[in-house]
N, C-alpha and C positions, 0 to 999 in steps of 0.2 A: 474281331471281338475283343480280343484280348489286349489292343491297341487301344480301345474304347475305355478301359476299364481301367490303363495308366493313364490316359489324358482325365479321366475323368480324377481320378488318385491326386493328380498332380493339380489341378486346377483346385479341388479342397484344400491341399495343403496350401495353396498359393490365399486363395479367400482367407483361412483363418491364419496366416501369416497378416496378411496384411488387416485383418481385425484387430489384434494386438497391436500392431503400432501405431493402429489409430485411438486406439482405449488409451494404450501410452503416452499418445500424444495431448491427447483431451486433458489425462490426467497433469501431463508435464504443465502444458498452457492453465488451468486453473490454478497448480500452485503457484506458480510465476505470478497469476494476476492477482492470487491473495497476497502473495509477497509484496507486489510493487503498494500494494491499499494499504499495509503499513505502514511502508513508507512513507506512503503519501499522509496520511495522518500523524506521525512523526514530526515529518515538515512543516505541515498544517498546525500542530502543537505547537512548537518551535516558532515559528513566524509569530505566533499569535500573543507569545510570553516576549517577544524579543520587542512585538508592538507595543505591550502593556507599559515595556521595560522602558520605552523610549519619551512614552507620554510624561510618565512621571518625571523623569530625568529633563525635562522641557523646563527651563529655568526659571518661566512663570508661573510654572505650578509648584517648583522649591521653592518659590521665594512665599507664595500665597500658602504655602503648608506652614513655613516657617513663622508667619504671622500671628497665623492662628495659633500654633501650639505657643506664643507668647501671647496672645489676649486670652487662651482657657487658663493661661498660668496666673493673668494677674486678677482673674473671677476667683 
């Protein structure tokens, strides 16, 4: 009986042992995966200013901006 009542002992602590590292874990993986959605928004910002950045800078749109700001000049 008294066998019964360590295995039983032991087996509890093994359960909420390994409850905890799974809360841990749960917790560890969703910050990771908030982490990485930064990022990736970040990126996705970045990309998206560096595409703005490139249109403009396309030689037919300087030379068609610079046009214009001389025909509102001579209105």
């Amino acid at each position: 009986m008294e066998q019964m009542n360590t295995i039983v002992t032991l087996l509890t602590i093994a359960v909420v042992l390994l409850s905890v590292v799974i809360i841990a874990l749960l917790v560890t993986v969703t910050v990771v995966l908030i982490k990485v959605r930064q990022v990736v928004d970040n990126i996705n910002a970045t990309t998206s200013n560096l595409a703005h950045a490139t249109e403009w800078l396309n030689p037919a749109k300087v030379f068609s901006e610079i046009v214009g700001a001389f025909r509102k000049l001579r209105k």
